[in-house]
N, C-alpha and C positions, 0 to 999 in steps of 0.2 A: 486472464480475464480481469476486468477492475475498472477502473475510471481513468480519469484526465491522467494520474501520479502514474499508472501503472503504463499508460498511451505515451508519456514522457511529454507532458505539456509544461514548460519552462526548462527542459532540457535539449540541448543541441547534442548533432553528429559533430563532434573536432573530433571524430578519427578515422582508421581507416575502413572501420566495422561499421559506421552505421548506425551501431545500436544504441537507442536510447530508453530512457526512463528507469523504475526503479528495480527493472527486473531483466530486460532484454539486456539492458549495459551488462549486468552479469554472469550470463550465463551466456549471451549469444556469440562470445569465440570458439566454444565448446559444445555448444547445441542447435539443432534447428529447435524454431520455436515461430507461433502465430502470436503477434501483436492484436490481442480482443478486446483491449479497452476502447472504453467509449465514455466522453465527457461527460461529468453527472451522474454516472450511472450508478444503480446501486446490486445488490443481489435480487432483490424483490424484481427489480425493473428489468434483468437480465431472465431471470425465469419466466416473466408474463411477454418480453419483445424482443426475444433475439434469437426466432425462428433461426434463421437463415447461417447465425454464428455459433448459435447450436448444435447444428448438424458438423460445421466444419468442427468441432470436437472431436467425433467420431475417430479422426485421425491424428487425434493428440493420444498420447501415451502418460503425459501428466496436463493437473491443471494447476497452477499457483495465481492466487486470489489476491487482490488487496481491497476485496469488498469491505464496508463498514463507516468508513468516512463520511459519505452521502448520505447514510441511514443516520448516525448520529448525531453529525451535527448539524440533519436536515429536521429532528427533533423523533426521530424511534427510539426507543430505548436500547442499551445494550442489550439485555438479551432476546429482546425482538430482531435485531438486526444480527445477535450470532445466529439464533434458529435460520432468518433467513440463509445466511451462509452454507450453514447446516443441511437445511433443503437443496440448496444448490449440488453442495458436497456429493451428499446421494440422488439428487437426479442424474450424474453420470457415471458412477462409479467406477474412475478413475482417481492414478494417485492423485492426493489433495494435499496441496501445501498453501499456506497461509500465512501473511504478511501481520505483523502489527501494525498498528494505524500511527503515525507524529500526529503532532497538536496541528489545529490554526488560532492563529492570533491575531490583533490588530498589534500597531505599534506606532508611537510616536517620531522613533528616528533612522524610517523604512528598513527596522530589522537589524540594524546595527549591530545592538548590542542586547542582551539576554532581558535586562532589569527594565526596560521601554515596551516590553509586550507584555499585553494580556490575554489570556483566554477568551474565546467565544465562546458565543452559547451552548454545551453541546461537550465540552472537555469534560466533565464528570461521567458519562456516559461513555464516552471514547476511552477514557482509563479503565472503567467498567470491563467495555470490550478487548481490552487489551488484556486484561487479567484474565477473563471467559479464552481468549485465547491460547494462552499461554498454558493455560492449567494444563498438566499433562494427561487430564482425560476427555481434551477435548475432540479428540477421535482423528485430528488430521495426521496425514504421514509427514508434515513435518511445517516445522513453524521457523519464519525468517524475522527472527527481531529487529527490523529497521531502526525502530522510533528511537532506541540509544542512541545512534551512529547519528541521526540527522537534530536530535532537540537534546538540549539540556534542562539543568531547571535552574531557576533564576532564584535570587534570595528572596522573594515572598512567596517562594516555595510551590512555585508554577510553572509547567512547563512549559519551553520558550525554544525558538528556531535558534540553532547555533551560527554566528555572524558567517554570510556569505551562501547560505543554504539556502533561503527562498528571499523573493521579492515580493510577495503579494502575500507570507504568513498561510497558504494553502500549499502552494506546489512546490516539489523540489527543482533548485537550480543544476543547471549541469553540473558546479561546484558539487553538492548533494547526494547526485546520482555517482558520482565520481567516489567519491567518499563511500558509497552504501556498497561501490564493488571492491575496491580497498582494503574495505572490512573482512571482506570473505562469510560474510555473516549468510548471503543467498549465493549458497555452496552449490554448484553445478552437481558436486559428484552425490547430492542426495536425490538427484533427479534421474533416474534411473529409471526403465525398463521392468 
């Protein structure tokens, strides 16, 4: 479940899987799996309207999240937007795995190169939630560190899309998602049963 990133909006099928964005490319030659993201969306917006993809849970055995994005740098705070997570987490209680969130930036030379972007409104909050993540008591059964694999940080000590990784400084490119399963970092064999 998750947004646009996790729906694989700026990444393409070039293969013979099908699978796209930042978590189906992963896991999907080794799992079935329901693609729940929805553009926008955040945790809060998934708990009050998504009756209907709700229920098709019931028949999931894990869930992996990349909620938080939308909440922060739509102006929540980080740990308004973990709790919402959090509430999500235990409305179903299944396994829960969770994503770190990459930066958005603007950039002067469409993302080129690392030291041409800046952060948006909303990056302090999103390192926040990354760290709320990360801590190892934050209760999930397992956490997919993306945000290394797809940003780096640039010498005014910000972090910035690594050249080739998004076009618009929000989404990952299929470059990206290619990279994030690479990594091995959203490990199929911790999705288990």
């Amino acid at each position: 479940i998750g947004d646009s990133r996790q729906s694989g909006y700026g990444d393409v099928a070039n293969d013979s899987t099908g699978n796209i964005g930042e978590v189906a490319r992963s896991i999907g030659e080794s799992l079935a799996y329901m693609q729940l993201g929805n553009t926008g969306e955040s945790a809060q917006g998934f708990l009050l309207s998504a009756a209907k993809r709700s229920l098709l849970i019931n028949y999931c055995t894990n869930i992996i999240s990349n909620f938080g994005v939308n909440s922060v740098f739509g102006g929540v705070t980080a740990s308004t937007a973990f709790t919402q997570i959090k509430n999500l987490q235990g409305r179903f209680c299944k396994k829960f795995c969770q994503l770190t969130i990459p930066t958005e930036t603007t950039s002067t030379d469409s993302w080129a190169t690392l030291d041409n972007q800046t952060p948006v409104l909303g990056e302090a909050e999103c390192l926040s939630l990354n760290t709320l993540i990360r801590n190892g008591t934050s209760g999930f059964n397992c956490v997919f560190d993306i945000e290394g694999v797809v940003n780096d940080v640039n010498t005014g000590g910000n972090r910035a899309w690594i050249s080739g990784h998004t076009t618009d400084g929000v989404h990952e490119t299929n470059t990206a998602n290619v990279a994030i399963k690479n990594s091995g970092i959203v490990d199929p064999s911790l999705i288990t049963r």
